[in-house]
SEDREN-285703 format. One record per residue (C-alpha): residue in one letter; x, y, z. Coordinates in steps of 0.02 Angstrom, whole numbers, plus 32768, in hexadecimal, padded with zeros to 4 digits. Example, Ala and Ser with C-alpha at 12.3 -4.5 7.8 and 13.67 -1.06 7.14 Angstrom:
<pts>
A82677F1F8186/S82AC7FCB8165/
</pts>
This chain:
<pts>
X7DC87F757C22/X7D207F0B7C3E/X7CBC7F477CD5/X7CB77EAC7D24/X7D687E6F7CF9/X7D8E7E237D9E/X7CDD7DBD7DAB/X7D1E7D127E21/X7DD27D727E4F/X7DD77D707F10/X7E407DF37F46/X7E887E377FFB/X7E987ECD8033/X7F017EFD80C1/X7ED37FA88115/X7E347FA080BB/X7DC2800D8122/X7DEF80B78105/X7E6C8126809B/X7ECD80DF7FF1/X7E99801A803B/X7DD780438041/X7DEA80977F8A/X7E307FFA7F55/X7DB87F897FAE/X7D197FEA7F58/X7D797FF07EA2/X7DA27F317E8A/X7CEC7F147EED/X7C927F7A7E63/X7CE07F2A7DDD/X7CC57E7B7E15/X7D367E2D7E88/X7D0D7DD77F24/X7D6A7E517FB1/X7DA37E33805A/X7DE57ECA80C4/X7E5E7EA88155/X7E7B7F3381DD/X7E897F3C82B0/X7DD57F6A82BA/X7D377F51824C/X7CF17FEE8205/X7C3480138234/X7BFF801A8180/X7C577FA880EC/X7C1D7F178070/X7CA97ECA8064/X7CDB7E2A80B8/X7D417E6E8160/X7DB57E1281D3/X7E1F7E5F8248/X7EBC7E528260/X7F5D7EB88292/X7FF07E938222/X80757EB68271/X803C7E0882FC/X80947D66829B/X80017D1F82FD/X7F6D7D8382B7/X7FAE7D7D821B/X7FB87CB1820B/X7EED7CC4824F/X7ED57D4481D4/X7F197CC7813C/X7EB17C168182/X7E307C918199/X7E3A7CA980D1/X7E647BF5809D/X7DD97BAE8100/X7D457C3180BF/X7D7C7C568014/X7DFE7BC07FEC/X7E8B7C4A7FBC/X7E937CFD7F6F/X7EB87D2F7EBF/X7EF67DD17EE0/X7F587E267F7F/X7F5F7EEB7F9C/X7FF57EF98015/X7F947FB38053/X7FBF7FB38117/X803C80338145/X806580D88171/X80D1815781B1/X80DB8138827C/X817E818982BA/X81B2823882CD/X820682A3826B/X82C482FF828C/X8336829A8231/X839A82008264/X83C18240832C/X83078238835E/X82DB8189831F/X831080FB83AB/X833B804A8387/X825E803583B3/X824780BE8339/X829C805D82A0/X824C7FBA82B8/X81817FFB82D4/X81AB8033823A/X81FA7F9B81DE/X81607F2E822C/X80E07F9D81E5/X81297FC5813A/X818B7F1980FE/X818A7E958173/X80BD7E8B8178/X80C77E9480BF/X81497DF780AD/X80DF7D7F813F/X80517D9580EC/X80917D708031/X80FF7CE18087/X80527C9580CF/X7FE47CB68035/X805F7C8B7FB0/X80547BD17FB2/X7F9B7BD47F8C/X7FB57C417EF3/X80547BE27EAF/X7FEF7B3B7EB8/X7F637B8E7E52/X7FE87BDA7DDE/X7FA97C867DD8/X7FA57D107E43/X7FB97DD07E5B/X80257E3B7EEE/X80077EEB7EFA/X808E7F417F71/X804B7FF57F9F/X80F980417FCB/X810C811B7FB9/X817681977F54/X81C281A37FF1/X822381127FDB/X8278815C7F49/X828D81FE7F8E/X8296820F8064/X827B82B380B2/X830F828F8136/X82AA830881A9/X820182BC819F/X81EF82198174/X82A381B3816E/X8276811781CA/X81D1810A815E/X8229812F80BF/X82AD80AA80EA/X8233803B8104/X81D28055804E/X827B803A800A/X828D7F9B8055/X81E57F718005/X820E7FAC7F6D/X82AB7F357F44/X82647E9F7FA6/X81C37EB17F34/X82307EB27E88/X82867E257ED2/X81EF7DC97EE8/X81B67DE07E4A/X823C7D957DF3/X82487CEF7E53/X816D7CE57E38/X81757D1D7D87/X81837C737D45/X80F47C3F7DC2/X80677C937D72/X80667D187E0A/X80867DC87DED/X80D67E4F7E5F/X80CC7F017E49/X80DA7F967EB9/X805F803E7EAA/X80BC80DD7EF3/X803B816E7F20/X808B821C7F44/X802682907FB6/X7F6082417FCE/X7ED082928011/X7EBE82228092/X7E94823C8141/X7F4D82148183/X7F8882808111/X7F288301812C/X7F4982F581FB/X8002830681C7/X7FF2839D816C/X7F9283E081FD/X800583B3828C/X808A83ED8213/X803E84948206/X800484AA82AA/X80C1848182E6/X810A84FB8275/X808685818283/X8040858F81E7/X7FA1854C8174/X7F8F849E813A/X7F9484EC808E/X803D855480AA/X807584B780FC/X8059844A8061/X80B884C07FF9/X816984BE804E/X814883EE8069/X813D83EA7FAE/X81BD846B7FAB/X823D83F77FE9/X821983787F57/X820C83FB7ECC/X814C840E7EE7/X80B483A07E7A/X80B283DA7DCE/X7FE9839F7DBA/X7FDA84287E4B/X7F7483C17ECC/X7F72831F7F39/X7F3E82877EEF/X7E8882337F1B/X7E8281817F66/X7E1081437EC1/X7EA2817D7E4F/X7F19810D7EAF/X7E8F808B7EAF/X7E7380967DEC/X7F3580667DD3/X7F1E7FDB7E47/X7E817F9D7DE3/X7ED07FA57D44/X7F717F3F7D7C/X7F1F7EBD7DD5/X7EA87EB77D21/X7ED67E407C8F/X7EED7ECB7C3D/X7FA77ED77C98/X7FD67E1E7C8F/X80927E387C55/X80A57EC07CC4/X811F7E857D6D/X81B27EBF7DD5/X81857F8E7DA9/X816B80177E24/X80E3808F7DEB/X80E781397E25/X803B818E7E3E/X8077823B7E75/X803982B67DEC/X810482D27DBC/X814882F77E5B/X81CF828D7E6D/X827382D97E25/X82C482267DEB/X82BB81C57D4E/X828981057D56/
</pts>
């Protein structure tokens, strides 16, 4: 691909300020595009263009969208990023009817107001690319960690396919990146509390989580950069007749075929 192969692409990034977002942020940056990070709160250092905004406020997110038409006329490109894992683990019994929605808001429902808000703009100009960062978890739930949040990447999952086929004669393309485990500072909190709940290392403790979904055959977490490479290259021209797929960056951990 040409360094610079997103020169004049404007491109949003939601949870841009730290983890798999900032990776993201600094990767389509370097290699061209204009980028504007969302997040609650502004990060002391950063280049990019920031305004904040909590997604899961139908409010903030409308501000966060006139914001965008009325300093850059539109976007080119959307990384869906914000999410996360909020509710506790134990299976179905532990997670209340509070529990199930937090979840839903953070994981799909900020995702579908802010293509719903956006997607006008990029249908008028014909052209357009959605990047839905979902997880491996949402092909494969760990009932006793993460149910509610793997139900919720599910729900992302088919409601992005969906929208790529109604935008695929639009010039707009949807696709959704799936990173397994990430070196990322959530992740590596969980794998602490996890450990320091069951009384052993964070290393024994990533063993017998991996254990439970046959283990990563590459041996080791992914970096942020590697999920932000995949990113770069399907937002590229270099992937324009690629829509609708999932893409599993996991180093071969999930047990499933397609």
């Amino acid at each position: 691909m040409e360094l610079k192969d997103l020169k004049g692409k404007r491109a949003l990034v939601t949870g841009g300020t730290k983890g798999i977002g900032k990776a993201i942020a600094d990767q389509l940056a370097q290699v061209g595009a204009t980028v504007i990070i969302s997040a609650r709160a502004k990060p002391e250092d950063t280049t990019h263009h920031f305004i904040a905004a909590d997604l899961t406020n139908a409010d903030q997110v409308t501000a966060l969208a006139n914001e965008i038409k009325n300093t850059f006329g539109g976007i080119d490109i959307l990384i869906n990023n914000v999410g996360g894992l909020t509710t506790p683990g134990g299976g179905h019994s532990t997670l209340t009817d509070a529990h199930w929605q937090q979840e839903l808001d953070l994981n799909l429902i900020s995702a579908i107001r802010l293509d719903r808000i956006l997607l006008p703009q990029m249908i008028e100009q014909k052209s357009g690319v959605i990047i839905h960062i979902s997880s491996v978890a949402g092909k494969q739930a760990l009932w006793n960690l993460n149910l509610a949040y793997a139900v919720s990447k599910a729900a992302l999952n088919s409601y992005s396919k969906a929208l790529a086929t109604e935008l695929a004669d639009k010039g707009i393309r949807v696709l959704t990146v799936s990173p397994g485990a990430t070196r990322t500072e959530p992740m590596v909190k969980f794998l602490n509390d996890y450990a320091t709940s069951a009384g052993i290392t964070p290393e024994e403790g990533m063993k017998q989580l991996m254990a439970q979904t046959g283990g990563i055959p590459m041996g080791r977490m992914a970096e942020p950069v590697e999920v932000a490479q995949l990113v770069h290259f399907l937002v590229s021209p270099s992937a324009a007749y690629l829509t609708g797929t999932i893409y599993a960056i996991d180093g071969g951990s999930l047990p499933v075929v397609g």
